[in-house]
C-alpha positions in Angstrom: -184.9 103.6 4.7 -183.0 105.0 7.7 -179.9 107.5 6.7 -176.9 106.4 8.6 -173.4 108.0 7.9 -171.4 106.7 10.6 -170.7 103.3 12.0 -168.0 101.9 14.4 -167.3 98.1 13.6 -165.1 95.4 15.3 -162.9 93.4 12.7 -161.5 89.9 13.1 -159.3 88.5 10.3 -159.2 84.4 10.8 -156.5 82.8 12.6 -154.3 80.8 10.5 -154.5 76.5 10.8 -151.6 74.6 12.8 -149.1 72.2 11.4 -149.4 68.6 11.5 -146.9 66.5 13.4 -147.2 63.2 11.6 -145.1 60.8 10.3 -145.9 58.6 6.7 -147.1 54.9 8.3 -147.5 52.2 5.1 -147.1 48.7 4.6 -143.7 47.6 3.8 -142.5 51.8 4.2 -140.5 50.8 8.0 -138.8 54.6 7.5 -141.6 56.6 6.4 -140.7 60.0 7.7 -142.3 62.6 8.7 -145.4 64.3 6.2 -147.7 66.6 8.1 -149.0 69.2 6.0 -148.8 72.8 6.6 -152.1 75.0 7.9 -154.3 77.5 5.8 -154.2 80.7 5.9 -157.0 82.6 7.7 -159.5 84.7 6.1 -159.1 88.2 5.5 -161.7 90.8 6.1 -162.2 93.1 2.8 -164.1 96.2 2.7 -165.5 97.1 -1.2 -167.2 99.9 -2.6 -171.2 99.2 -3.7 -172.5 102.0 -5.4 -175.7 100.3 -4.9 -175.5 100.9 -1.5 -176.5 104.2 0.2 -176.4 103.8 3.8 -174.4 102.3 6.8 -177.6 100.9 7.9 -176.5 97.6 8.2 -173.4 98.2 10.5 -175.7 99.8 13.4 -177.3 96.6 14.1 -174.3 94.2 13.6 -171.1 95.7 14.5 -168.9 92.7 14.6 -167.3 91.2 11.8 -165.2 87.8 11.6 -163.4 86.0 8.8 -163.2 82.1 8.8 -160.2 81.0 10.3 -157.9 78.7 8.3 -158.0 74.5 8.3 -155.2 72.6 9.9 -152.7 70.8 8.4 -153.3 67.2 7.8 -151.0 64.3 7.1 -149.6 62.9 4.2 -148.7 66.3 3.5 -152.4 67.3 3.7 -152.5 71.4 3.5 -155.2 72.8 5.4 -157.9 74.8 3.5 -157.7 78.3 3.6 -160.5 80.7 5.5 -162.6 82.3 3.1 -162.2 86.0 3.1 -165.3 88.1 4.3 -166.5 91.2 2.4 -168.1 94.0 3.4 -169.9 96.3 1.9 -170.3 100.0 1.8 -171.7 102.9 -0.4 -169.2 104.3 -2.7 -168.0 107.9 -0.2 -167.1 105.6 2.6 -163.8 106.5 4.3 -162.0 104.3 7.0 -160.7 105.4 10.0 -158.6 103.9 12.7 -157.2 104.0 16.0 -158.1 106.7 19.3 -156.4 109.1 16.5 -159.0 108.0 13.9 -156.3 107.7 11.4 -157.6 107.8 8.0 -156.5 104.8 6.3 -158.5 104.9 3.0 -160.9 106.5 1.2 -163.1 104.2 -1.2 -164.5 107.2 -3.6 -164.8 104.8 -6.8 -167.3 101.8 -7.6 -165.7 98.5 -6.6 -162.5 99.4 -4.9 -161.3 97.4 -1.6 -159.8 97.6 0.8 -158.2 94.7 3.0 -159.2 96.1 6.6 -157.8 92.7 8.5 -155.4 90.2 7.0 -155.8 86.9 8.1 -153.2 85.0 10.1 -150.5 82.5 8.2 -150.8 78.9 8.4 -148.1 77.4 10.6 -145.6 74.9 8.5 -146.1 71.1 9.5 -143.2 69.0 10.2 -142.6 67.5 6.9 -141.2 71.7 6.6 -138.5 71.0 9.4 -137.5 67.3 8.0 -133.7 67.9 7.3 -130.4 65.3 7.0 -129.6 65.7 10.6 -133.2 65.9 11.7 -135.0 63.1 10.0 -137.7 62.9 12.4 -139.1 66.6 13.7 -141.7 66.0 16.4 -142.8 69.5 16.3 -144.8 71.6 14.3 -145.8 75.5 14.4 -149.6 77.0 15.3 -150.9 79.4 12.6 -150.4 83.2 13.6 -153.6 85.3 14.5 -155.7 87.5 12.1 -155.4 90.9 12.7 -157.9 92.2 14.8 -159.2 96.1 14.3 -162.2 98.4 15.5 -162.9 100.8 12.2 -164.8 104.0 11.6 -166.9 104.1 8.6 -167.9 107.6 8.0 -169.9 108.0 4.5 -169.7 111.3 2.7 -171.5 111.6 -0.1 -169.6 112.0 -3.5 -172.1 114.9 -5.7 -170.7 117.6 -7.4 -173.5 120.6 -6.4 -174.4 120.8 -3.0 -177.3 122.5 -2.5 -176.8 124.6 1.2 -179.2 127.2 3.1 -181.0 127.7 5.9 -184.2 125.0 6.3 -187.3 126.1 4.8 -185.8 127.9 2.0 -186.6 125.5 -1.0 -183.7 123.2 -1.3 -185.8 119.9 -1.6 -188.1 121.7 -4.2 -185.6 122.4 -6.3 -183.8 118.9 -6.3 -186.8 117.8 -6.9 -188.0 120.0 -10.4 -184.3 119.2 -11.4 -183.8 115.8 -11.1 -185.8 112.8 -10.1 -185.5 112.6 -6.7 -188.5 112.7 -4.6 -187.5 114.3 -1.3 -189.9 114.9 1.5 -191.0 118.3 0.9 -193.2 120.3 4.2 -193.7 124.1 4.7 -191.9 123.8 8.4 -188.2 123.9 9.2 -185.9 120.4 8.7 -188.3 119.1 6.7 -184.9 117.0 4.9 -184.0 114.9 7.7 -181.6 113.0 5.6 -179.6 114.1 2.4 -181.3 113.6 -1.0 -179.0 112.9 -4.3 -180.3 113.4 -7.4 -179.0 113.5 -11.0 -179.6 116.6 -13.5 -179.7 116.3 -17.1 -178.3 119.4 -18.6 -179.1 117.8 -22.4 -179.0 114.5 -24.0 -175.3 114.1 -23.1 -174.7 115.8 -19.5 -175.4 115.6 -16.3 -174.3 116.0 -12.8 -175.0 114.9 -9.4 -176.5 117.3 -6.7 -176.9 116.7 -3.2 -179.5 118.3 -1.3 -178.0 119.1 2.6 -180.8 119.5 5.5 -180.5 123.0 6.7 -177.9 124.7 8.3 -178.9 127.0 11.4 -176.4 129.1 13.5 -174.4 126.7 15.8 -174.5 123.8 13.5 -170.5 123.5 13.9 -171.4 123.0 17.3 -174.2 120.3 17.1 -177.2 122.9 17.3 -180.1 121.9 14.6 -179.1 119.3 12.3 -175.7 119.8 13.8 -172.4 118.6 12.3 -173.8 115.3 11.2 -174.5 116.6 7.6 -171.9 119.0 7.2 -169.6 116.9 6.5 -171.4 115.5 3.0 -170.7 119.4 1.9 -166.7 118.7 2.0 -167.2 116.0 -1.2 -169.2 118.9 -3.6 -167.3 120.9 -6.4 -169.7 123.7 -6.3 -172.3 125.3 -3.8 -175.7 126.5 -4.3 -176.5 128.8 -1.7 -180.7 128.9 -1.8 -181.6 132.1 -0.1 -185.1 133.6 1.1 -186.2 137.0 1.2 -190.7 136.2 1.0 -190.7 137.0 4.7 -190.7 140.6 5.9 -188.0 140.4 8.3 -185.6 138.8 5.5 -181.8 139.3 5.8 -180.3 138.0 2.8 -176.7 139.3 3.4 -176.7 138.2 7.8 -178.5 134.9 6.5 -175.1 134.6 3.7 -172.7 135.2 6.6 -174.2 132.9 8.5 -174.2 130.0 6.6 -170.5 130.7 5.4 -169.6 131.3 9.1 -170.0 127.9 9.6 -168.7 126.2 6.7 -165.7 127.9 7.3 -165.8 127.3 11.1 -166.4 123.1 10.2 -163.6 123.4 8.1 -161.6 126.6 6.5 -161.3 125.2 3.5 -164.9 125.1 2.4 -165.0 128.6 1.6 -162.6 127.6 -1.4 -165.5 126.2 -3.2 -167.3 128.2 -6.1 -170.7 129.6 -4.3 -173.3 130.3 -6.6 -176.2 132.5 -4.9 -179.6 131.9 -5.4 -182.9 133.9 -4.6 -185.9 131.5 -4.7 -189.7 132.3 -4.7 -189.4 134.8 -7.6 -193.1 134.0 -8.7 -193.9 136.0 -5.0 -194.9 139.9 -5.8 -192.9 140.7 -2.6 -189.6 139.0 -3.6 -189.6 140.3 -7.2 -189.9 143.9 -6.0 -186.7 143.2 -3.4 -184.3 141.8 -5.9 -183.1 145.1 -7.3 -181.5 145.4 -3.8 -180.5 142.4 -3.6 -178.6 141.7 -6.8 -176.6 145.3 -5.4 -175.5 143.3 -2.4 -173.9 140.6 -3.7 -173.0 142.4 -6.9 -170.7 144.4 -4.2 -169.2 141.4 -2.9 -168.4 139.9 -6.4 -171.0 136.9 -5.8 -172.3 134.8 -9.0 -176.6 135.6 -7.8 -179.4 134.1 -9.3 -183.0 134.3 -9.0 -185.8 131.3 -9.7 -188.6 129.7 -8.6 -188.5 125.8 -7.4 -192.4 126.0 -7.4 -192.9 127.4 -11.6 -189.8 126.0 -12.6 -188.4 130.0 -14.0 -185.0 130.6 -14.1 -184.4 126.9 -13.1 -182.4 126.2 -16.7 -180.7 128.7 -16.4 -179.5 127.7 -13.0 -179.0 124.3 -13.8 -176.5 125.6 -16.9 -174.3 128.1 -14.5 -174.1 125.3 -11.9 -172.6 122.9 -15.0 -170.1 125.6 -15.9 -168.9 125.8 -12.8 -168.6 121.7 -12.4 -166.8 121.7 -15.6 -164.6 124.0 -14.8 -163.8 122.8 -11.3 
């Protein structure tokens, strides 16, 4: 199934039903008076969280959206039926912006939570509303008022409390996969995750957490370059990071390849940096890695980083991992 994040829909709430102008006509009733019913009110457009739901798929290929508009009045004080209100819905993460500003106007982070995007119009009041001592016989009636009428933004960021950040190729889908039971596409060449993977990891019997596996990050992703800014924004929901790093290759830089990343997080958006990092060497069952981690524990050691060392492939060190990333969940 196709990943989409971000969709730009038209909303039209219904109009609301006219008033009747209509006066009572029976047998042996000469003086009726007036009894046209009032209109319905229109539909209202409703956006609601699905936590079934994992993708804005279905807003690419149908971008507008229109409640039913509400019956007219009717007489004998007939009220016209009200539109029915439409839902829509979207994965639990989805936030809803508005306007050339794109105002944030909500934020639907919980399972069935909505959202009224588009009220619909009122009804307008029949005459039998206006009938009065000195005005017996109103010959007038009002028209419903529009629905509100909106183009949105939904922009989905998934909610996960580890995200799991690096450059591409450094083992990121492997280790999503050996911890929980997500099944991401896993290749030996770079953005191999073309879409983020969530998965769930069982610490014991009674806990778990979420973690999100984000495609690769490669210098200039603030700017578009690589995978771009289209997944950094599912890093903003996480609690804690994992920061997978690679040293198999001879021309390794562990401590340029940490700046990097960081650089920009923090150039997307400052306060990313404020999230716990956890630092992690993978491909520890390689003969060249093991013999490189001395050095490597000294570096980050020196800058006061939490560092780790497993492998995704044998599954070492991965408990312990998955119990420093809970900590750090708990705690945050």
């Amino acid at each position: 199934m196709k990943f989409i994040d971000v969709a730009k829909i038209h909303l039209q709430a219904g109009d609301g039903g006219k008033g009747c102008v209509s006066f009572r006509r029976e047998k042996f009733v000469p003086r009726g008076g007036p009894d046209g019913g009032n209109g319905g009110w229109g539909g209202s457009v409703i956006i609601k969280a699905d936590k079934k739901l994992r993708t804005l798929l279905d807003f690419r290929f149908r971008q507008h959206h229109r409640a039913e508009r509400g019956g007219h009045g009717e007489g004998a004080n007939k009220t016209g039926k009200n539109g029915k209100d439409l839902f829509l819905k979207v994965p639990v993460g989805t936030i809803v912006k508005r306007g050339e500003a794109q105002e944030l106007v909500v934020d639907l982070t919980t399972d069935g939570q909505e959202f009224v995007a588009a009220r619909g119009g009122m009804g307008g009041k029949g005459n039998a509303f206006f009938a009065t001592a000195t005005n017996q016989a109103p010959r007038y009636a009002q028209e419903g008022t529009a629905g509100e009428e909106f183009s949105v933004i939904l922009e989905l960021k998934l909610l996960a409390d580890v995200g799991i950040i690096g450059k591409p190729n450094v083992g990121k889908s492997t280790f999503i996969s050996h911890t929980s039971a997500a099944k991401p596409k896993i290749a030996d060449y770079p953005f191999t995750t073309l879409v983020p993977n969530l998965g769930v990891v069982f610490v014991d019997d009674e806990h778990s957490f979420v973690i999100a596996d984000i495609p690769g990050i490669i210098e200039g992703a603030h700017h578009g370059a690589g995978m771009g800014i289209q997944f950094l924004r599912h890093v903003e929901r996480t609690a804690v990071l994992l920061h997978i790093i690679d040293i198999a290759s001879d021309d390794s830089n562990p401590e340029k390849d940490w700046e990097m990343i960081n650089n920009e997080l923090c150039l997307y958006a400052p306060t990313m940096l404020d999230k716990p990092q956890v630092v992690a060497i993978n491909k520890i069952d390689i003969t060249e890695v093991r013999q490189k981690l001395a050095k490597v524990f000294d570096i980050f050691q020196k800058k006061n980083i939490t560092l780790l060392a497993f492998s995704a492939v044998t599954g070492e060190g991965i408990k312990e991992a998955v119990r420093v990333l809970y900590s750090l969940v708990e705690k945050g």
